[in-house]
N, C-alpha and C positions, 0 to 999 in steps of 0.2 A: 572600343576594344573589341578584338573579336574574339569568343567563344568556345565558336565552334571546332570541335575535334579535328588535327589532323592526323597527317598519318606518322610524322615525326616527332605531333605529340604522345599520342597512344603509343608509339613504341618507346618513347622516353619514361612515360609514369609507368611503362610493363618493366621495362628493364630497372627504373628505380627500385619497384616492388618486388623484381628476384632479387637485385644485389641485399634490400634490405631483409629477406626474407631466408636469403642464405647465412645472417649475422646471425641467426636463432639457431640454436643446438642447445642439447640436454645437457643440462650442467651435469659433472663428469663429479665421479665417487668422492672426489675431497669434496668439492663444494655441497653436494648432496648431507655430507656428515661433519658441515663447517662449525663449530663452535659447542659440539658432542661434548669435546675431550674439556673445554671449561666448565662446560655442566656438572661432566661426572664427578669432577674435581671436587664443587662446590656443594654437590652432593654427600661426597665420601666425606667433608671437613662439617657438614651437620647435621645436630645429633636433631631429629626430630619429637615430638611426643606426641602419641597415638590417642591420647587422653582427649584430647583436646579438639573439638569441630573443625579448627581450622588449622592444623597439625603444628601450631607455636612451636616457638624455639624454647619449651621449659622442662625439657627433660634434665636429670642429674645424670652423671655418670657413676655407673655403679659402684667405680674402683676409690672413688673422694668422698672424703668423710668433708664433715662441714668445717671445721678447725683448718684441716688443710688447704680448703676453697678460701677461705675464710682469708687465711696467709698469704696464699699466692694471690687474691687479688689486690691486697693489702701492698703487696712487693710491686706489683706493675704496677699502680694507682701513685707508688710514690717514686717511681725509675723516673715519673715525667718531672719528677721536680727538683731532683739534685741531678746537673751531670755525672755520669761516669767519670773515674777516676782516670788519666790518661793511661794507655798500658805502655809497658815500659819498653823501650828500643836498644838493642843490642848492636854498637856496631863493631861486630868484630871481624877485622882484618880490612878495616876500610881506611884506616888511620894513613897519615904518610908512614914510608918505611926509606928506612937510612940504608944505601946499601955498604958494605965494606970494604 
């Protein structure tokens, strides 16, 4: 095999490395700020505690007494074990109609 550089190699690996060099560009303001708006999301939905070294998730919120946390955990803890009751369906004016 031979090696040695020609001249239609050298301008083939030059041209290879603009066409690949032209694929590179600065990713543009959305991808710059790609996965922000989940952050902030997931931010805004917890509550932190400042107490804590490693900022745990054990803060209370101020506005719940213990009785009330108490209950509504009590109500979702047992949603998963009875189905909901079917809600009820209304079909009105779906019926056949007789004309006169």
């Amino acid at each position: 095999m031979n090696f040695m550089p020609t001249p239609l190699r050298s301008l083939s690996i030059l041209g290879l490395s603009l066409a690949l060099a032209a694929c590179d560009s600065p990713p543009t303001m959305v991808d710059q700020h790609f996965g922000m708006a989940v952050q902030r999301a997931q931010a805004q939905q917890t509550v932190q505690s400042h107490n804590s070294p490693a900022h745990q998730h054990t803060a209370s919120v101020p506005d719940t007494d213990g009785a009330s946390a108490l209950s509504a955990m009590t109500r979702y803890q047992l949603s998963f074990q009875t189905p909901p009751a079917p809600a009820p369906i209304f079909n009105i004016g779906l019926g056949a109609v007789s004309a006169p």
